[in-house]
Structure formats: structure tokens, C-alpha cells
C-alpha positions in Angstrom: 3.4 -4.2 21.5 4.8 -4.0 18.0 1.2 -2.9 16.4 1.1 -0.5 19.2 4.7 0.8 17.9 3.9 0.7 14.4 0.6 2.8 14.8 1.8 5.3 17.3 5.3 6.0 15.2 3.1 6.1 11.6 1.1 8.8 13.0 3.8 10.7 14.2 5.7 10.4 10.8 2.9 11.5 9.2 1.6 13.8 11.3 4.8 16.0 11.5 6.2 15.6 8.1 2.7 16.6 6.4 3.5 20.0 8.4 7.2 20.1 7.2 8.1 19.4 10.6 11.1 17.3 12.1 10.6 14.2 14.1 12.3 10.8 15.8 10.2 7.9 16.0 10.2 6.9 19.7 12.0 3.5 20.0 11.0 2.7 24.0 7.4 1.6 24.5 8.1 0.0 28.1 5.6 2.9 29.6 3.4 2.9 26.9 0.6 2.2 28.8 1.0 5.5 31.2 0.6 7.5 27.6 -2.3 9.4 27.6 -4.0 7.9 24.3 -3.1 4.4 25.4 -7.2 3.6 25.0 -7.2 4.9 21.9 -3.9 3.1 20.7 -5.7 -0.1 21.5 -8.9 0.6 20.0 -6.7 1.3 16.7 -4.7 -1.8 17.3 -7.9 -3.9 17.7 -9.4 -2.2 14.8 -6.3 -3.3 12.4 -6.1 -6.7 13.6 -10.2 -7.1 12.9 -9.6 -5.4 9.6 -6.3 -6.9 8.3 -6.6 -5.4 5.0 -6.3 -2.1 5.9 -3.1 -0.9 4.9 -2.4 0.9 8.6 0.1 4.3 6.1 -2.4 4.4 3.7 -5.2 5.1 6.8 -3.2 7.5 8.7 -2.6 9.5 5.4 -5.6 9.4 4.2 -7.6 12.6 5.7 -4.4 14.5 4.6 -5.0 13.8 1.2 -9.3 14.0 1.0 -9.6 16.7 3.9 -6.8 19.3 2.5 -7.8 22.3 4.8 -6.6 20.4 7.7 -3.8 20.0 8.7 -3.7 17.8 12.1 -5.5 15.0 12.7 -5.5 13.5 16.3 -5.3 9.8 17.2 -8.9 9.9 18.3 -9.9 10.6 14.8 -8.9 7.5 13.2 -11.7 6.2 15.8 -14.4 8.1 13.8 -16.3 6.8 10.4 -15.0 10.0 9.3 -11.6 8.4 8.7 -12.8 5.2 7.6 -15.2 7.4 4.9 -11.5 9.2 3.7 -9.7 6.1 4.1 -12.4 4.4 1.2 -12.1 8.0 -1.1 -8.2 7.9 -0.9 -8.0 4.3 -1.7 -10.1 5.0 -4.6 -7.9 8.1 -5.8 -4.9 5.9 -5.5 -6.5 3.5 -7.9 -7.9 5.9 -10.4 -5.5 8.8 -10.1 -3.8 9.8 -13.8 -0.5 7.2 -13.5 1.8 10.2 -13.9 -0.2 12.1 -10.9 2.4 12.5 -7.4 -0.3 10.2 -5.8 0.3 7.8 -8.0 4.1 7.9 -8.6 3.9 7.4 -4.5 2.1 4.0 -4.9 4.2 2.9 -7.5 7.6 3.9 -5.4 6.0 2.6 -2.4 4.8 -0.4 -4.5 8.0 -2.1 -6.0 9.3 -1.0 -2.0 6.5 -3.5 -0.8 7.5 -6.1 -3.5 11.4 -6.1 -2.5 10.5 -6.7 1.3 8.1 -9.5 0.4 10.4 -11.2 -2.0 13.3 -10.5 0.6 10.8 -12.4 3.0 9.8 -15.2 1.1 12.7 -16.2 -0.7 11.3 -15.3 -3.9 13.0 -13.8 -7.3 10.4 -11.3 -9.2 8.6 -14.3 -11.2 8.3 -16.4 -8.3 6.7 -13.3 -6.2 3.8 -12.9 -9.4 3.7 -16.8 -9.7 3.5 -17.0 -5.5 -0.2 -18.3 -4.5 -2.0 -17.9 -1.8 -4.1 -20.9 -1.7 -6.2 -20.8 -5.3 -5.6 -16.9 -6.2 -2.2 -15.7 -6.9 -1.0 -13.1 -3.9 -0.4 -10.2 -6.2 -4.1 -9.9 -6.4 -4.4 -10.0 -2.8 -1.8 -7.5 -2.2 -3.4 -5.3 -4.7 -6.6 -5.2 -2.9 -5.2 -4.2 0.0 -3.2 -1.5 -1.6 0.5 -2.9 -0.7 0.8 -2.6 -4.7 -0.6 -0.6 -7.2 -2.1 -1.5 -10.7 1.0 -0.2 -12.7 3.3 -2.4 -10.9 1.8 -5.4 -12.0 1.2 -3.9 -16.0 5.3 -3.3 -15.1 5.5 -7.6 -15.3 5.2 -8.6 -18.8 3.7 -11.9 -18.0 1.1 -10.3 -16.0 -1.9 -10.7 -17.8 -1.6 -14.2 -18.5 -1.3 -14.8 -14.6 -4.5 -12.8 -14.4 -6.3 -15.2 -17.1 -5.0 -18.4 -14.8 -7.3 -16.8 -12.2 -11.1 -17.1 -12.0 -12.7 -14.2 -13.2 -15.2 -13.6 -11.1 -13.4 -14.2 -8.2 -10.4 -11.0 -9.1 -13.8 -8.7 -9.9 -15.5 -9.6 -6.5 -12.0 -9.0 -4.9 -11.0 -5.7 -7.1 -14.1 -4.3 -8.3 -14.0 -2.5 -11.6 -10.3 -2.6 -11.9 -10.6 -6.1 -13.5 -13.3 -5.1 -16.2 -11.1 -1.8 -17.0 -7.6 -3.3 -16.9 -7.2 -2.6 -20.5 -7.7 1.2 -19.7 -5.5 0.9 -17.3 -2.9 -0.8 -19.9 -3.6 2.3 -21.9 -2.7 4.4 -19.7 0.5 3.1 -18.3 2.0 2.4 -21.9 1.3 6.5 -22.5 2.3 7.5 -19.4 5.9 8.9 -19.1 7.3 8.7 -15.6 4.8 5.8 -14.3 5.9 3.8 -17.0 9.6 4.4 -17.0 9.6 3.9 -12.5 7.5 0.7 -12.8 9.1 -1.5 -15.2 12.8 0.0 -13.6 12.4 -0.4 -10.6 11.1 -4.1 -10.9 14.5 -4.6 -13.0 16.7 -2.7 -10.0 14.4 -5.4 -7.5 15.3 -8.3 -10.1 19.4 -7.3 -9.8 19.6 -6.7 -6.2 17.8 -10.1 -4.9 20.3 -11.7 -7.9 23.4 -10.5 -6.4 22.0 -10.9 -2.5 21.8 -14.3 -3.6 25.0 -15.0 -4.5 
């Protein structure tokens, strides 16, 4: 039942803090199937599994964001191509938002979070997590198209772009889309930025410490 857990406790996180509102994450599923949108937890939970990429925060949150004279959005929703069709627009405003922008800042925090866990995970020290392949592509990229990371993060690493000239070109713009063609934009745009800059390339040096010393 984890999925089950993770879905039903992300939309109530979200749900209830976009309103200001408090909340407790419910910690006993054993009933869960007497809940009343049961169906529709295990729609959602087939839906994530057949669609792995989908980062499951970034799709609750997303008709929040696109849709901003709402202000609830019901389980059954996330059923609807509506919420895939916000899902796709968000996803594309957390690529191309201004790098100092809140929605941006978010991805980055949320970002070098991801990267911590992963490395935590793995057994992996910052240069081993954007040397770390998944069979012929490095995983950044992969993580990246599914949103766990954002651009900036991995402009943050200074070896980055010569990891991204080890990979096959047209593989990274089939998987990322524009994103490859424009990373020098991008580059641009991070090294002029002021708090995107300043986040991304501390916090992968507060990530770098803490798995050091965890080490030891």
C-alpha cells in the first residue's frame, strides 16, 4: 500500500497547505480500502506505476500553479486529462521559469533535496552521483527529465558539461527536448542570476560535507 500512502498523504499536504491550512498525514492505512475514494486511489496508483516518470508532488501541484482561481482540487481530478494537460504546462514553467523566479528557487531547493536522498541511497559522494550511469546515459539526465532535478542544479557541478559531451547527443535532445540545444542560455542565465546561483552551487557544497562527515 505504500503508493497508496504516498498519493493520498501528497494530496493532503498539498491540498491543505496551498489554503494555509494545518494538517497530519494519516500514518494507518489498514482500512484504507473502506475510504470512500479507494477506486480512485487505485486508478491514481495504476496510473503512476504505468507512467513512472511522473514525478507524483510535481502532479498533485500542478493545477495549483496553472489553474490559480482554484483553490481545491479533488482526488477525482487527477483522473481527468485536465490534470495531465496542467501537469505538461507546469513542468514546462519549472523548466523555463526566470532561475531567480519562487518556482524555480522551489526546484532548485527541492532539487539538491532529491540529490542528497539519492546519494544517501546509493552510496555515492557528489561526483560519483553525476558520474553514476544508468546503463549508457548518465542518471542526471534521467532524473532531469523526470523533474527530480532541475537544470541549475546540474550548471551548479562544474564538470557538468563535459559529462553532457560523454553522452550522445541525440539521445539527451530526444530525452530533454530543447533544453539540450539551449543549455548555453541556460548557463547564461544561472551565472546572472543572484539567488539561483548562490542556492545551487551551496547547497551541492553543504550535500558534499554532510555525506563526507556521515561517512566517517
Amino acid at each position: 500500500m505504500k503508493d497508496i500512502e504516498d498519493i493520498y498523504n501528497t494530496h493532503l499536504r498539498i491540498s491543505r497547505t496551498k489554503k494555509n491550512l494545518p494538517f497530519t498525514l494519516k500514518k494507518d492505512f489498514s482500512n484504507i480500502q473502506e475510504h470512500e475514494k479507494y477506486a480512485v486511489l487505485l486508478k491514481l496508483k495504476n496510473f503512476f506505476e504505468r507512467n513512472s516518470y511522473v514525478n507524483i508532488n510535481d502532479f498533485i501541484e500542478a493545477p495549483y500553479v496553472v489553474y490559480e482561481d482554484e483553490d481545491y482540487f479533488d482526488l477525482d481530478f487527477y483522473l481527468t486529462q485536465k490534470a495531465v494537460k496542467s501537469y505538461n504546462l507546469y513542468r514546462r514553467k519549472k523548466t523555463y521559469s526566470e532561475p531567480d523566479s519562487e518556482i524555480q528557487k522551489k526546484a532548485v531547493t527541492d532539487g539538491l533535496m532529491f540529490i542528497y536522498r539519492f546519494c544517501k541511497d546509493h552510496n555515492l559522494s557528489i561526483e560519483g552521483y553525476f558520474n553514476h550511469k544508468d546503463g549508457a546515459i548518465n542518471t542526471i539526465f534521467l532524473h532531469l527529465k523526470q523533474k527530480n532535478i532541475s537544470v541549475y542544479n546540474c550548471l551548479a557541478y562544474e564538470n557538468f558539461q563535459t559529462i553532457m559531451n560523454q553522452n550522445n547527443y541525440e539521445l539527451l535532445e530526444f530525452m530533454l527536448g530543447d533544453v539540450v540545444s539551449k543549455i548555453s542560455i541556460f548557463r547564461t542565465k544561472f551565472y546572472t542570476s543572484k539567488a539561483c546561483k548562490k542556492i545551487s552551487i551551496e547547497g551541492l557544497k553543504i550535500i558534499k560535507e554532510k555525506l563526507a562527515k556521515e561517512k566517517k
